[in-house]
Structures are given as C-alpha cells and as structure tokens.
C-alpha positions in Angstrom: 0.0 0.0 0.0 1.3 3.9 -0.4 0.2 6.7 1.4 -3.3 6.9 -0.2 -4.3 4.0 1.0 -4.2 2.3 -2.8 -2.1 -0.2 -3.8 1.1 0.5 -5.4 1.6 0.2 -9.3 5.2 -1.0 -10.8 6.9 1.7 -11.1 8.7 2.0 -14.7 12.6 1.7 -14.5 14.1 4.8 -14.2 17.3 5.2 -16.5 20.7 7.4 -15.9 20.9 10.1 -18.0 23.9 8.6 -20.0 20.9 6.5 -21.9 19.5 9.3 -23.1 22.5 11.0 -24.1 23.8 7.9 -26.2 19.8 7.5 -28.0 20.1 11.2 -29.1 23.6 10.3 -30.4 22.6 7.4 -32.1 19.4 9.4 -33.5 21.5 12.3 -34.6 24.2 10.2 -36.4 22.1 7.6 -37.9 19.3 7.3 -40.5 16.5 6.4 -38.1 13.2 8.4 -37.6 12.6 7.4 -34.4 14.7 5.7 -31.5 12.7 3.6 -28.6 14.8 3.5 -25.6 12.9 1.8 -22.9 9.8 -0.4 -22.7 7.7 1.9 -21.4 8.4 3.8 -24.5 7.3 1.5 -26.6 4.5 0.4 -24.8 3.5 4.3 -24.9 4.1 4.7 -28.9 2.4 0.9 -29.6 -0.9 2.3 -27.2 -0.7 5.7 -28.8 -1.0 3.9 -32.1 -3.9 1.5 -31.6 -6.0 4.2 -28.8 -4.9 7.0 -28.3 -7.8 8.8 -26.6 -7.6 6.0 -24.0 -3.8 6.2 -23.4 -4.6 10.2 -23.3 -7.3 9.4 -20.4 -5.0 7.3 -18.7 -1.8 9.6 -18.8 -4.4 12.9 -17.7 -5.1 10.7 -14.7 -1.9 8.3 -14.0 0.9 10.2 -15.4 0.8 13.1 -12.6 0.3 10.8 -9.8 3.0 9.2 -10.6 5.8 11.8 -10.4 4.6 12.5 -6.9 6.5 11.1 -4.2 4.9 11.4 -0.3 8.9 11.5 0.5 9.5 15.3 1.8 12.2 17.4 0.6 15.1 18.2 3.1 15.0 21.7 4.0 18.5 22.7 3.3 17.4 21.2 -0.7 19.0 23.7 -3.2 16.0 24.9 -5.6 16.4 26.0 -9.1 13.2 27.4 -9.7 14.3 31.0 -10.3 18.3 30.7 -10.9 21.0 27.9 -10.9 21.8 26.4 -8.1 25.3 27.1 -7.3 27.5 24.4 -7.3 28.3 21.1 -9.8 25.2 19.3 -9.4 25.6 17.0 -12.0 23.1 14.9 -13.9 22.7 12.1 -11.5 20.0 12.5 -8.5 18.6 10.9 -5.8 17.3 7.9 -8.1 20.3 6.8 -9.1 20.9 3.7 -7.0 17.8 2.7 -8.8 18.7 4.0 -12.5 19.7 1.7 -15.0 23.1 2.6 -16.7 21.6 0.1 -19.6 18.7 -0.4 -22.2 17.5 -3.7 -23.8 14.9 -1.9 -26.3 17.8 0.7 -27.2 20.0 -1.7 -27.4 18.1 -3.9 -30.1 17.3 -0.8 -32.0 20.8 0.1 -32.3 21.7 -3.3 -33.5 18.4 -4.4 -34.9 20.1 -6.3 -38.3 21.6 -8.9 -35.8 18.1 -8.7 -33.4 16.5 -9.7 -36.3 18.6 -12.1 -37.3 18.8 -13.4 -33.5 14.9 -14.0 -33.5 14.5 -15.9 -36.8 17.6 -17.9 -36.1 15.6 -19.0 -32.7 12.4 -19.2 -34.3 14.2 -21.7 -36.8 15.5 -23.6 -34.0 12.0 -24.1 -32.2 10.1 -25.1 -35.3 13.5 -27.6 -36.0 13.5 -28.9 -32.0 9.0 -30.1 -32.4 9.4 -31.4 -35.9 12.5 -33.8 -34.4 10.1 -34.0 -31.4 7.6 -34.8 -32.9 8.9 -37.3 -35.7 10.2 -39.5 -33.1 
C-alpha cells in the first residue's frame, strides 16, 4: 500500500541520464526516424497507435500521480526554480541507486540487423526442436 491507502503500481525503471545521451547520439548520427529506448516507450508509442484517446485518459489521470513522491524534501534542498543552483550538481540525482546505466529496447534498435537475425535464427530452432520431437 502507499500513502493513499491504494495499492502501489510497478513503477517503470528509471534510466541514468547517459541512456538518453547515447539514444540522441545514435538518433542524430544515424538514419533512423525514431529511436525507442525503454519499454515503457514503446508500450506508450504501440498504445498511442492503436488508442490514443484511451492512453490520453489514462496519462491525464496516472501520469501526474506518478511523479509524486509522499517522501519530503530536506529543508537545506537547493532549488532551481528561479536561478542555478550554485555548485556542480551534476546529472545524476537521488534515483540513481535505482537508475539503469543500460537499455534492452535501445540496445536492439541500435543493432536491430543482428536482433533480427537473433529472433528468426531461434524461431528456426523451435520449429527444427518439435518437428525432431515430434517425428520420433
């Protein structure tokens, strides 16, 4: 249960900022339209494509909640809301013990030729492994 008294949701995986920085490299260099780097992503653009005023409903309602955190803020916190906080801050923040450094979708969209090639090739083996099993 969380503090509302509801129970809690999986929470997507949170990924370090490096991610992003090597999809936007990959994007920028390459000859791809679009670059999915987590499955959240892609369950978002696959939802999006088949209903979107559903997945619109359900972001309006889920997606706030879900940033919210019932853990307080220190009250020495530095706040950037009108100027920079002074200092080297970084990129990395209080979620990175959680924050994955890696991507499986982004991976297999940066190599996608060999994904590809991975799937059929195990495909092949399956229908090959019940034909055998089956002709015995």
């Amino acid at each position: 249960m969380n503090l509302t008294g509801r129970r809690a949701r999986p929470v997507p995986p949170v990924f370090q900022p490096e991610v992003a920085a090597r999809a936007i490299y990959f994007a920028a260099t390459h000859r791809r339209r679009q670059v999915w780097v987590g499955w959240s992503t892609a369950k978002a653009i696959l939802a999006n494509r088949f209903a979107p005023g559903l997945l619109d409903r359900y972001l309006a309602r889920a997606g706030y909640r879900g940033q919210i955190t019932g853990e307080p803020l220190p009250p020495d916190a530095p706040s950037n809301l009108y100027t920079p906080v002074p200092g080297d801050y970084g990129a990395h923040g209080r979620f990175d013990d959680e924050a994955r450094a890696r991507s499986l979708e982004m991976f297999t969209d940066r190599h996608r030729s060999a994904a590809i090639a991975a799937t059929i090739c195990a495909f092949g083996c399956g229908v090959l492994w019940v034909w055998r099993r089956n002709r015995r």
